[in-house]
N, C-alpha and C positions, 0 to 999 in steps of 0.2 A: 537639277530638279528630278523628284522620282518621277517612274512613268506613269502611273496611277495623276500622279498632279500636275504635270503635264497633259495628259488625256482632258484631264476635266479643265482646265485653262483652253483648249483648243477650244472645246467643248462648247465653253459660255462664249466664248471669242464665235462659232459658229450662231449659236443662237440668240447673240446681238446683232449682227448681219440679218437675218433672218428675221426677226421679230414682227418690223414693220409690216412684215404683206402674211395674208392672211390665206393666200393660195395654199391649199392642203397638195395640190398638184406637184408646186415646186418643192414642199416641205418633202413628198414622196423620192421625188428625182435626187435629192441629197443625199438622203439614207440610202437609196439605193446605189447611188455611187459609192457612197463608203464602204457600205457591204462588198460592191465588187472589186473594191481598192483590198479591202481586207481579204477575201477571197486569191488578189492574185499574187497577193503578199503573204498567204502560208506554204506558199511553196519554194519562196525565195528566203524570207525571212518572218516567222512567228511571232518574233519581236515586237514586229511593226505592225501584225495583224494582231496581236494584243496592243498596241496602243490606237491604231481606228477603232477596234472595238469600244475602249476605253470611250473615244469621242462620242461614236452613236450613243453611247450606253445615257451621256450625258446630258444631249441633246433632247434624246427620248423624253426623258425625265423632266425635263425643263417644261418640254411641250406638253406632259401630260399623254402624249399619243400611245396607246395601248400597241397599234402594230408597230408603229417605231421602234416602241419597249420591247417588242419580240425579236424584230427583225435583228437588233442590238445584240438582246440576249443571246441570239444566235450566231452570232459574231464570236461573242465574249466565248460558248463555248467551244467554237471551231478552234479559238486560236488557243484556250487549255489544251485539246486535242493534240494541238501544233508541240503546244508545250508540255506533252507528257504530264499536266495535271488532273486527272480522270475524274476527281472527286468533285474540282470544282466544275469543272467541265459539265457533270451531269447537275451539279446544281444549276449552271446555267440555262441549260436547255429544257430544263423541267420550270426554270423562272421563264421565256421564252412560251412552253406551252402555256401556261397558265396568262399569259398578255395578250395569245392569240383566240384563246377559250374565252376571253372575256370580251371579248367583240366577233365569235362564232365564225373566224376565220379557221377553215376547217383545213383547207391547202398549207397556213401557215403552221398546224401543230404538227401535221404530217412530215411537215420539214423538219419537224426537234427530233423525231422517232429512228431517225439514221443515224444522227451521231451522238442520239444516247445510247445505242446497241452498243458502238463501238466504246465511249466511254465507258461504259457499265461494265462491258468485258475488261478493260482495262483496270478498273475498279474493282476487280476480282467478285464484283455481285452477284448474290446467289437467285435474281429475277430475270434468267435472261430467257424462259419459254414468255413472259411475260412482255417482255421486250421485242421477240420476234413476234408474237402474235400483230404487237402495236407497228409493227415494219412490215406487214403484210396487211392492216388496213391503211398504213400511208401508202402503199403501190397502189389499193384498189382507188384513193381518194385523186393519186395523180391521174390516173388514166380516166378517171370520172371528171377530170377538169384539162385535160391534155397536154398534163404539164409534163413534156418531153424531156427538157435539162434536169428536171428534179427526179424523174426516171432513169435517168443516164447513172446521176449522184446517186440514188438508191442502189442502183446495182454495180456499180463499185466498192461501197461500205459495206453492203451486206455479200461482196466477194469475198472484202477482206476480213467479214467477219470469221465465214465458213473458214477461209485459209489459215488464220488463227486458232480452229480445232480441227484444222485437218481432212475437214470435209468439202474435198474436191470436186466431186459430183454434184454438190451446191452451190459448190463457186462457180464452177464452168457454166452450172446455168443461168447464173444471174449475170454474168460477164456477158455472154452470148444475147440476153435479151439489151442490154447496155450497147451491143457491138451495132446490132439490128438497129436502133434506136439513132447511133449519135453518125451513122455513116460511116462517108471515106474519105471525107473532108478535114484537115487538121485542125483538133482540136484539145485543147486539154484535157477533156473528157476522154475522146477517144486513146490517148497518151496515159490517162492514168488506167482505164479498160484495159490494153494494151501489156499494161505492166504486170498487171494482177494475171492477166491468163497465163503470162510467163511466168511467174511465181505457179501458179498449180502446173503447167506441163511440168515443171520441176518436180514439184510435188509427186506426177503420177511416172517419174523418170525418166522424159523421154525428153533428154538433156538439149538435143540438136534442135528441136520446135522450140524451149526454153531459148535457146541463144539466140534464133533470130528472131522471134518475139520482141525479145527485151533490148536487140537493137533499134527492132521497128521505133518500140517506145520512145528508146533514148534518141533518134534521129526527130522525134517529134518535139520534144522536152527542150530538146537545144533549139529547133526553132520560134520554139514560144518563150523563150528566155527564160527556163526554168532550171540555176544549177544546182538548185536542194532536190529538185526530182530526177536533176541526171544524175548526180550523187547516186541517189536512192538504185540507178541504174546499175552502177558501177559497182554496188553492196551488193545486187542482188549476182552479178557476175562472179564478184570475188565468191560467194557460198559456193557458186557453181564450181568454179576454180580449183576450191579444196574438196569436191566430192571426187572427182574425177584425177585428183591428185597431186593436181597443178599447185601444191603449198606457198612456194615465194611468189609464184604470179600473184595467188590471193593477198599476202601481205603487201607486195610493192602495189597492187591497185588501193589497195587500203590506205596503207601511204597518201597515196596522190589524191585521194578522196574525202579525206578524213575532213578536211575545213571547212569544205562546202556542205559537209552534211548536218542535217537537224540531233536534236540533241539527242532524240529517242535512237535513232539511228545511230547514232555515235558509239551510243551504247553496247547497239547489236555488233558494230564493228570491230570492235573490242574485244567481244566474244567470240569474233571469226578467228581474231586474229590470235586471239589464245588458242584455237582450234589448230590453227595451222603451224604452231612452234609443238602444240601436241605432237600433232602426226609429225615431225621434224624432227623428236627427238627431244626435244628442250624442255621439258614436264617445270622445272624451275622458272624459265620464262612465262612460260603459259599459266602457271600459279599465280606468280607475279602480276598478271596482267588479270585474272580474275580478282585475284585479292582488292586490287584498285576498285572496282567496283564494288563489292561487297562494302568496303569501308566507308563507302558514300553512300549507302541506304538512303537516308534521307531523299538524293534527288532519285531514285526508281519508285516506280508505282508497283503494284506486287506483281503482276505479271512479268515485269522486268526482273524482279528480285528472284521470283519462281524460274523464269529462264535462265538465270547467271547461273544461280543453283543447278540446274540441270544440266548445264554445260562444264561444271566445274569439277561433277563425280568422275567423270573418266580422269580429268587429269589430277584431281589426289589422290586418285586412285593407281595411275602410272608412278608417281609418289611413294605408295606404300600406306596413305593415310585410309586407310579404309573407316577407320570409326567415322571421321572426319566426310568421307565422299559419302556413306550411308544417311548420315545425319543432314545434307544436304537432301537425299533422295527424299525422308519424312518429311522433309520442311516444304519442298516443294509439292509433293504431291499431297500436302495437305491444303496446299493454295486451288490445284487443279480438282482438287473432289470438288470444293467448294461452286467452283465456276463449271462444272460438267466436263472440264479439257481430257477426256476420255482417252484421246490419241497422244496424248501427254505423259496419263498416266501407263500406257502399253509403254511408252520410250523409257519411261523412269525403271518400269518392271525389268526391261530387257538392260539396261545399267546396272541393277542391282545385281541381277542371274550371273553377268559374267563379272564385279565385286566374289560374288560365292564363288563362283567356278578357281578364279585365283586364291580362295581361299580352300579349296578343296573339299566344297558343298556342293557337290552335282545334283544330289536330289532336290535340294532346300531350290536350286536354282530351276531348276526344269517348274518344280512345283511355281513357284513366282512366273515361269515366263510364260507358261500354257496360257494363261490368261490374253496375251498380245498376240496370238493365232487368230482372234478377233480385229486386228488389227486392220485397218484399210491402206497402210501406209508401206510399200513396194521396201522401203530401206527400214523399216521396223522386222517384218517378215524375215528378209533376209536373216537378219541378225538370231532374232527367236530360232529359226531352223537352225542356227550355228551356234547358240549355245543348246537346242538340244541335244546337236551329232556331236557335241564336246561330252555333253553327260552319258550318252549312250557309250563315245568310247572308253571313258572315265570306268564304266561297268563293264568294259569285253564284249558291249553287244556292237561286234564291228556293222554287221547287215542294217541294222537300224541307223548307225553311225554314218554309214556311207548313203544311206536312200535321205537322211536328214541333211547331208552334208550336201546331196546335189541338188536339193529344192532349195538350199541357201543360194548353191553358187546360181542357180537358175533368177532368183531376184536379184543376187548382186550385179550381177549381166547388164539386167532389166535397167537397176537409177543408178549404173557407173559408179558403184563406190571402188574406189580402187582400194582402198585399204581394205577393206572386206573382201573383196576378192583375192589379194593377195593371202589374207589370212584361212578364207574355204578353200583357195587351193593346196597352202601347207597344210591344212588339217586332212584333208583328203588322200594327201601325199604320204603322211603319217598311216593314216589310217590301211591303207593301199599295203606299203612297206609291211607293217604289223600280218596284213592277209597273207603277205611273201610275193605280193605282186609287185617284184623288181617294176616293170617295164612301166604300167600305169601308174607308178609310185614317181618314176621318173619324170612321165609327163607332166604329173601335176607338179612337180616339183620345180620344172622346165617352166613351164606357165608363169609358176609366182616368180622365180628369178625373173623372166625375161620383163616384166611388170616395172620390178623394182629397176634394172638395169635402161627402161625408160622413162622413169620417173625420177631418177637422178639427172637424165639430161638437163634438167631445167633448174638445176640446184647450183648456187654458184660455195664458192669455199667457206661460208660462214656455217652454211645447215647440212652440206652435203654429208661431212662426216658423219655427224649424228642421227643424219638418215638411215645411212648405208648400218651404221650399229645396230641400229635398231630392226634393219630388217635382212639381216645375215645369214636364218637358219636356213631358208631355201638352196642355198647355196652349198653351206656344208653337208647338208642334207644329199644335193645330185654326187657331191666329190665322194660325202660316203659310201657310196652306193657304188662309186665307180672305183673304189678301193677294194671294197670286199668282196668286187667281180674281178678283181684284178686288171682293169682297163683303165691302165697306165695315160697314157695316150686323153685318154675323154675326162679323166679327174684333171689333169691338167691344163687342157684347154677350160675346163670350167672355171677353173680354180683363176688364170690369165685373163679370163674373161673382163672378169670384173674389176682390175690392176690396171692392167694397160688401158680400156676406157678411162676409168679415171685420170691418169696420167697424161692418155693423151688430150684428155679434154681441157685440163689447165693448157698445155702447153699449145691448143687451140683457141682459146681463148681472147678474143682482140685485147689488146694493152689499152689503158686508160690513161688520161692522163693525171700524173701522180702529184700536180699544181691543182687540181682540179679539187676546192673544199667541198666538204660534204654535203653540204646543200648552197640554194644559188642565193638564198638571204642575205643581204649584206651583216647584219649584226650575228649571226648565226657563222658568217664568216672569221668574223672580228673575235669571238667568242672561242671558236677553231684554234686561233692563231694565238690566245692568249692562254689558253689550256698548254698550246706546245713551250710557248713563253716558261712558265710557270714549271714546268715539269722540266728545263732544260737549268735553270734554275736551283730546283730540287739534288739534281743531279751534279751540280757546282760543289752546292754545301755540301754534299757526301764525299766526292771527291777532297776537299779543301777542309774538312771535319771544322766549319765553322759553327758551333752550335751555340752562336751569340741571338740570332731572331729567331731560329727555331731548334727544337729538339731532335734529334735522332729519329728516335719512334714518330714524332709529329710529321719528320721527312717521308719517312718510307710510308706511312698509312695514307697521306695527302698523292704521293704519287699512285699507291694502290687505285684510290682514288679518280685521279685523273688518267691512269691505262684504262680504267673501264668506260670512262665517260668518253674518250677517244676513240676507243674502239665501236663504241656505240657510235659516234659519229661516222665513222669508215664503213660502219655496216649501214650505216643509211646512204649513205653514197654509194654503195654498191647497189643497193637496189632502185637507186637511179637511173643508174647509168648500165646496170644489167645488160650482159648479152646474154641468147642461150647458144652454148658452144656447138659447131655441129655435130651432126651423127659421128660417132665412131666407131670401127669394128676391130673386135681385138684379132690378134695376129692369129693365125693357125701354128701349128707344130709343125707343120713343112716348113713354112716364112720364116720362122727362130730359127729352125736347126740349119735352113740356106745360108744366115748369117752367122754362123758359128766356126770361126776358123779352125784349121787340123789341126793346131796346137793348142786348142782351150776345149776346158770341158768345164758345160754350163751346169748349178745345181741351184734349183729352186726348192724351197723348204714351204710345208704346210703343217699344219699344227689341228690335228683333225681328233675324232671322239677317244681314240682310242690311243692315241701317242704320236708321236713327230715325222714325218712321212719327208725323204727326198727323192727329187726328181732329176735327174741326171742325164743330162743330152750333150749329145757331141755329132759330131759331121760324118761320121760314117757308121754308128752304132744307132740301133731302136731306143729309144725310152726307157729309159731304167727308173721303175718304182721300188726303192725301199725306205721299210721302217726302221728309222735309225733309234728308238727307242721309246719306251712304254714309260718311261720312270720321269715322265713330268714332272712332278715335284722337286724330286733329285734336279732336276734340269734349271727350275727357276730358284732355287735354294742355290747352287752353284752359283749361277750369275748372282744373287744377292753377294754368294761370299766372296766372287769377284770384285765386283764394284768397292765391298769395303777394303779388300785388300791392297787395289788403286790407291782410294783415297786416303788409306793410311801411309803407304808408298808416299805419294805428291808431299803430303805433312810433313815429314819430315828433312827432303832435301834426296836426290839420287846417290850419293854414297851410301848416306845411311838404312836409304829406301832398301840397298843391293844387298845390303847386310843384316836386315833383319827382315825384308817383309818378300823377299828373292823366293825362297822355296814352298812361303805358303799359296804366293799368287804361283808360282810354276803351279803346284798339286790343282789349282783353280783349271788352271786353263786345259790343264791332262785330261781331269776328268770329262770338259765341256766338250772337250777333241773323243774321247773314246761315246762319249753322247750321240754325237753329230756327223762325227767322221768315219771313225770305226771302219761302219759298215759299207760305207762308200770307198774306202780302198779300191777293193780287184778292179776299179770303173774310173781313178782316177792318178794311178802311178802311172802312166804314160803321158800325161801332158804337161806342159812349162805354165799355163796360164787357167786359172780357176775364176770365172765368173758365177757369184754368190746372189742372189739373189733371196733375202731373209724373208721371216713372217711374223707380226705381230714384236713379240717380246723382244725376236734375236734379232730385229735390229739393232739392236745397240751393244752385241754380240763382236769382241774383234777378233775376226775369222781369221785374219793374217797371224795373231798372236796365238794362236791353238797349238796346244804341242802335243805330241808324239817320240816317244823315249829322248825327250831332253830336247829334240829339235822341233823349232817355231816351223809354221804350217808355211812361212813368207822364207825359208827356208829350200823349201822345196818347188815351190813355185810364186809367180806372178798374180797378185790378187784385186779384183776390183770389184763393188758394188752397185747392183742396181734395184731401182725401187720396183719396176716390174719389168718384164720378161720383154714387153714391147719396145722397149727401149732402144733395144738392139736394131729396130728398124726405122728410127732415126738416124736422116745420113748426118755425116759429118759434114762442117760448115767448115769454107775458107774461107778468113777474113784478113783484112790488111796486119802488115807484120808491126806489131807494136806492144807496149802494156800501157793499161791503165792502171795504178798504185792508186792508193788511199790509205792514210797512216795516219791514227788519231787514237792516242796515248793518254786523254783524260783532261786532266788537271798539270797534269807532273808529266808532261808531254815529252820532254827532254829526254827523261829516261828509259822511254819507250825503246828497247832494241830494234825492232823490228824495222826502224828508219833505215836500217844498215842495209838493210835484203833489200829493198824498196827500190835504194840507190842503186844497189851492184844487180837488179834486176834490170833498172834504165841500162845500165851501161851495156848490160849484155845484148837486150830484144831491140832498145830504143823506145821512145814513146814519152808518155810524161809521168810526173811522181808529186803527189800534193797532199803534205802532211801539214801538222796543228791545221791552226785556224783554218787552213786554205782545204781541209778534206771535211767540204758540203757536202749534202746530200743530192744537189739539181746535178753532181758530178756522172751522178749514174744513168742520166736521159741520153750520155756519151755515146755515139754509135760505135757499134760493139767492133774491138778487133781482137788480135789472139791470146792474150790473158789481160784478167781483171784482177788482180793482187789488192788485199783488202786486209792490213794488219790494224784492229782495234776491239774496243771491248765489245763481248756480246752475253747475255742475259736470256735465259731458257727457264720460260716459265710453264713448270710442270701440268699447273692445271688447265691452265690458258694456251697451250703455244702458240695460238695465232697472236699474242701478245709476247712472243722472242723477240728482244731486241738487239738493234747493232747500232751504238753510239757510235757517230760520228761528229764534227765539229759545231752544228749549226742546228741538231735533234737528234731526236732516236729513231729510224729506221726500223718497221715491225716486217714478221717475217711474211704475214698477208700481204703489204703494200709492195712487197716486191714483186706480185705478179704486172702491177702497174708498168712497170721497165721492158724494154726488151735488152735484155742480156743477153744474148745469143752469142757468147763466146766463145772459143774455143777450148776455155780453161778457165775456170776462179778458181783462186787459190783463197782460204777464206784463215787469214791467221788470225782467228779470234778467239775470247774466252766462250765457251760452250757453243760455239758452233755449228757442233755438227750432231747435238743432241735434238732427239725428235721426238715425239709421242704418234704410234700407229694409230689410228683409229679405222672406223667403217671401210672397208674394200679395203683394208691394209694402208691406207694413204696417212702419209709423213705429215705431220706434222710440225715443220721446225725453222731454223734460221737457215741453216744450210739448205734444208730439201727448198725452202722458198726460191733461192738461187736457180735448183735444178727446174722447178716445176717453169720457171719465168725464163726461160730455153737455154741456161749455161749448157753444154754441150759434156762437159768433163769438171769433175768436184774436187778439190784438195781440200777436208777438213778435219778438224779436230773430236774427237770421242769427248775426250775431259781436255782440263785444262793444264797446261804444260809451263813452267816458266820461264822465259822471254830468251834466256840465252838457249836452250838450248831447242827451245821452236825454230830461233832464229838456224841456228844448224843444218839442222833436217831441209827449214825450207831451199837453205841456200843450196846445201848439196842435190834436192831435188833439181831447183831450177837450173845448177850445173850440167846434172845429168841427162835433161831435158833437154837441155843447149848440144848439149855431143849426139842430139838424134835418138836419142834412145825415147822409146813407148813411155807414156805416163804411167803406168803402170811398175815398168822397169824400173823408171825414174825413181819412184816414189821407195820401191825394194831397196834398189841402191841405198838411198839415202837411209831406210832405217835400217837396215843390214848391218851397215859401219855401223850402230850406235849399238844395238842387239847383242850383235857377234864378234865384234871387233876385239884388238888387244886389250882396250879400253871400256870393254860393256859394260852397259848401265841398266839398271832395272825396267824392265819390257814399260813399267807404268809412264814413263818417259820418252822412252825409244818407239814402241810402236802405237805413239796419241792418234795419229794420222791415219786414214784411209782414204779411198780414190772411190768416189762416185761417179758412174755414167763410161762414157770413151773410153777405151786404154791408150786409143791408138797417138800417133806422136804429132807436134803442131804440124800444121799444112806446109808452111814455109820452111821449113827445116828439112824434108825430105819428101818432096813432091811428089816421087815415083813410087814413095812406099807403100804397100796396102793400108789401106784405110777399114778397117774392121765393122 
């Protein structure tokens, strides 16, 4: 039954009950209960106070009772209110006054005059002086009848009306005489009071009053069993959350919030939480998520529609859509002329200025934003001063530039925007620099890193990278500065700074459990489990080229498919079960070079404005800064003609590779050596052992393979990678002597070689070896002992990599869910197809199958660059794990084994012989020579 017909069956079912007695008294006591059933059911649920309404509205009618009929009507429009319908809402309350005008109940119209303000404003009506007038003689009419609750209600609505145009000085006073009014006694009054002034300290920035305010509220809310107002609590937290920078905290409370909340609020939630993949970096997410709205017009009322819009110019704007985020600005602020929303339109103006500014309209913008210097709004101001010191430096006039740039940072101070602040201090920084003032160019520069480098604590692997992208110049910005002063020493710790936190904060990180579905829903569960079903499946018929139930293309697009629906799933489990990692401090350049042994010389690579910059430390020499070359282009052009000269090499088979594609991949890797290396000579013929330490692109760079008149760089010395510099101050782990294998071959499992290494690795360490069927995935929850030997397929997906995967016999393994494990090995050796291929992103961090190994505590990495085929992986690995066996450094190890293949009687094309590199440790297992130093 509809609820419209339902309501009116209650309805007549009441006023058959009723009928008999002619008591106006009890007729009274009825409605008035309804009314306050309906009352305490718009906070819980709307629904239901639209269907009491319904009842009274019925009753009314029946009886003919005029205050009934208002009393109703004023039900009917609270619970549109409830439900976000504004139009009918103020037809209610205007049917309401007219029931109460018709028996000269004056206390009763004064009651419609509240929450048609607020309708009306909802309604985007252009009568709201008209409005307020009629809400300032219902105050005078309660206080002339001492109707206390109905003053409490009045100056709640009319808080919330001012806080919907931003005028705080009106809310705080109408809230304070509300405050005066309802006590200190708990009450829902006092609890909605309570909320509203936390809403304006927000407003007027003064974020700490804001936060216990809004728990006072919420502690009351919970006691009165209201969870659409603690919701409401927990919305207004999450806004706070993302001013101050706290981005995932705001989604994950959004999260948790989101079902208990009313609908209008849903809305707004939606919009925080496009706000927060904004600043994260994710402009496509955050589109996505306004787009949804937008296409449902229908359920927004305009003020809803006017704020999507408003929210939605910065991020198609971060897009590039600028026609597109303008043409939102007109739509919207043709909504708020309409309704007076003044302080609406100063936010729209100050949107549009810095639209122009990216377009490189400083005037057109400045002209636009002067207007919002009127502004009452502490985070409007900010902004307006910061795109004028943008236009002023746009013109050379730095003096202007810089007195405009510090009344910004002085309000960003003021309402905690962290983004804003991060951005007045790089502009400041900029502007500083341009004067030639190194030092205060540096401070601010200093400021906004250390900002971002605390604002990333809170970020766990899914946003952090795209954080860190997005807010990188600070950074490059202090290392330039400390380049062109030549202060070796301070570009480097800057530059480590921000590596090693990252690095170590994964590997701090508490382990999850990786049984653990992504939400605790049972069908939600079931759904999980039949995604992995489905996709393991997928992965059969490809293997098995059955293309009887489905097609090829139907396969791979279905699985496309189901990796993002997975993914999605794992990223809500993540911010479930979130930890924030703790503090970390990166190492200094004393701590590195103390762990640097006399025979290694460490070199870390930057990639800064002006060309490729290395760093060179060793145990008894100062810091060596040099530029190893200006000719970028030349540099990524090279590695292009590398990579294709590989995978022309692997195409055709290693004889044939040695004889035709031999001298163009040698000239590849000459050049990449006289690029990179060159200049680092006089600083590194004297050592046996080179720890490389890459940036951005040259990771994927094989250092080992670099030649120099005809001879390989693994030639000359011992080579190992690391992902950042702090590394080296992770000790090495002894764990019990053994291996753990896992060997899973597909479909065609048989012909997997790698079975063979697997064996002749039991028989050498000892431990266990569990290939086809029996190499699951719950294998890896194994307490870790000293290698984890892992031959199967793996899948490196370029634009996703947290979507790398590692087939094994029972799923696919992503390179994200491995932080779930503790791996804490002493060695993986990962013999898989695309392994050990990563994408750099934000603070330099790996993104891959392998680095997931490392970040999830493997100690020491064997993997593969490309992919190599199976006899002659099997080789390498074997003569590695031999020569790991006779004591020798993994390091050593790993030379040894591609050395014979390289340089032997029998050489074979480097694209074969040196696939491999060594991540992390050099040093040799624990068991095997217990006395030896450990690096």
């Amino acid at each position: 039954m509809e609820p419209d017909q339902l309501a009116k069956e209650i309805g007549n079912l009441f006023f058959a009950l009723t009928q008999a007695s002619n008591d106006a008294t009890q007729r009274k006591a009825l409605i008035t209960e309804l009314k306050a059933q309906a009352d305490f059911y718009g906070g819980k649920d709307p629904r239901v106070t639209r269907l009491v309404a319904g009842v009274m509205l019925t009753i009314a009618e029946l009886w003919s009772d005029d205050h009934s009929l208002g009393i109703a009507n004023l039900a009917l429009g609270d619970s549109y209110r409830y439900l976000d319908k504004p139009e009918l809402a103020c037809t209610a309350y205007n049917n309401a006054a007219a029931a109460f005008e018709a028996i000269s109940d004056r206390v009763g119209w004064a009651r419609t005059r509240v929450g048609l303000l607020l309708a009306s404003h909802d309604a985007g009506h252009s009568n709201i002086d008209e409005r307020l007038r009629d809400v300032a003689t219902a105050r005078r009419i309660f206080f002339e009848h001492h109707e206390t609750d109905l003053l409490i209600r009045l100056s709640i609505n009319l808080a919330a009306f001012h806080q919907f145009r931003f005028e705080a000085k009106q809310a705080r006073e109408a809230l304070q005489l509300g405050l005066e009014l309802v006590g200190d006694a708990p009450s829902l009054g006092r609890a909605k009071l309570l909320r509203n002034l936390g809403d304006v300290h927000n407003m007027e920035g003064s974020i700490a009053h804001a936060i216990a305010t809004y728990k006072d509220a919420e502690q009351l809310f919970m006691l009165l069993d209201q969870p659409q107002e603690t919701a409401s609590i927990g919305l207004a937290l999450a806004q706070l959350a993302i001013r101050v920078g706290h981005y995932l905290e705001a989604v994950t409370l959004i999260q948790k919030i989101k079902p208990q909340l009313s609908h209008g609020d849903k809305i707004h939630a939606q919009q925080l939480e496009a706000l927060a993949h904004h600043f994260l970096n994710a402009p496509e997410k955050a589109s996505r998520l306004m787009n949804q709205l937008l296409h449902q017009r229908e359920s927004l009322n305009k003020r809803q529609l006017a704020q999507v819009q408003t929210y939605s110019v910065d991020i198609e704007a971060a897009l590039g859509n600028y026609e597109l985020a303008q043409n939102f600005i007109k739509d919207a602020s043709q909504y708020f002329v309409n309704v007076e929303g003044q302080q609406y339109l100063f936010e729209l103006s100050v949107r549009h200025a810095l639209i122009l500014l990216k377009l490189e309209q400083p005037s057109q913008a400045a002209n636009i934003v002067l207007s919002a210097l009127h502004s009452e709004e502490i985070d409007v101001l900010a902004r307006v001063y910061y795109v004028l010191a943008k236009g002023a430096e746009f013109y050379g006039n730095t003096e202007l530039a810089i007195l405009a740039g510090i009344q910004s940072l002085r309000f960003a101070r003021q309402c905690r925007d962290a983004s804003l602040l991060y951005s007045v201090q790089l502009q400041l920084g900029r502007i500083r620099a341009a004067q030639g003032e190194t030092t205060k160019a540096l401070l601010h520069y200093q400021r906004a890193h250390d900002r971002i480098l605390k604002l990333q604590t809170y970020l766990n692997i899914d946003v952090r990278p795209g954080f860190l992208e997005r807010n990188q110049e600070a950074l490059h910005q202090i290392i330039h500065i400390h380049t062109q002063t030549g202060n070796a020493a301070a570009a480097w710790e800057a530059l480590e700074q921000l590596k090693s936190r990252v690095l170590w904060q994964y590997l701090a990180t508490p382990r999850v459990e990786s049984s653990q579905q992504p939400n605790s829903e049972k069908i939600q569960e079931q759904h999980y489990s039949q995604l992995q079903q489905r996709y393991h499946w997928l992965m059969t018929v490809l293997d098995t080229h059955d293309w009887n139930l489905i097609s090829r293309e139907q396969a791979l697009t279905e699985m496309g498919e189901i990796e993002q629906e997975l993914y999605a799933a794992r990223e809500n489990r993540r911010l479930e079960t979130s930890h924030v990692a703790s503090q970390t401090v990166a190492p200094s350049l004393v701590e590195v070079t103390a762990r640097i042994p006399p025979t290694c010389a460490f070199i870390e690579y930057y990639i800064g404005q002006d060309g490729v910059y290395a760093y060179v430390l060793t145990a008894s020499e100062p810091i060596q800064m040099v530029r190893c070359t200006d000719e970028l282009d030349k540099l990524l052009q090279t590695m292009k003609g590398l990579t294709d000269q590989i995978y022309r090499a692997l195409a055709v088979g290693s004889q044939r590779a040695l004889k035709f594609f031999h001298k163009s991949t040698i000239d590849c890797l000459s050049i990449l050596y006289q690029l990179l290396l060159e200049r680092l000579e006089p600083y590194l013929h004297a050592y046996q052992h080179l720890i490389v330490v890459p940036f951005g692109p040259l990771h994927v760079v094989p250092f080992h393979l670099l030649c120099s008149q005809g001879n390989y760089l693994l030639e000359q010395a011992e080579i190992s990678i690391l992902p950042a510099a702090g590394l080296l101050l992770q000790p090495d782990v002894q764990r019990p002597k053994g291996v753990l294998a896992l060997t899973y071959g597909g479909h065609n499992n048989s012909d997997y070689r790698i079975h063979d290494v697997a064996q002749r690795l039991r028989t050498i360490f000892g431990g266990e070896v569990y290939s086809g069927d029996q190499a699951v995935s719950d294998l890896l929850r194994a307490a870790p002992r000293q290698v984890l030997h892992i031959g199967a397929h793996g899948l490196f997906n370029l634009n996703q990599p947290h979507l790398a995967t590692l087939r094994l016999a029972d799923r696919q393994v992503y390179a994200d869910e491995l932080l779930n494990y503790d791996l804490s090995y002493e060695l993986a050796v990962l013999s898989a197809c695309s392994a050990g291929l990563a994408r750099a992103s934000g603070g330099d961090e790996l993104i891959g199958l392998g680095r997931g190994f490392l970040y999830a505590g493997v100690r020491s990495l064997v993997t593969g660059l490309w992919d190599v085929e199976d006899e002659i992986t099997a080789q390498i690995i074997q003569d590695f794990y031999d020569a790991l066996y006779a004591g020798e450094r993994k390091s050593s190890a790993l030379r040894t084994a591609q050395l014979s293949l390289l340089c032997g009687e029998k050489a074979i094309h480097p694209a074969y012989a040196g696939a491999f590199q060594l991540l992390g440790s050099p040093s040799p297992l624990s068991q095997m020579h217990m006395t030896e130093e450990i690096v």
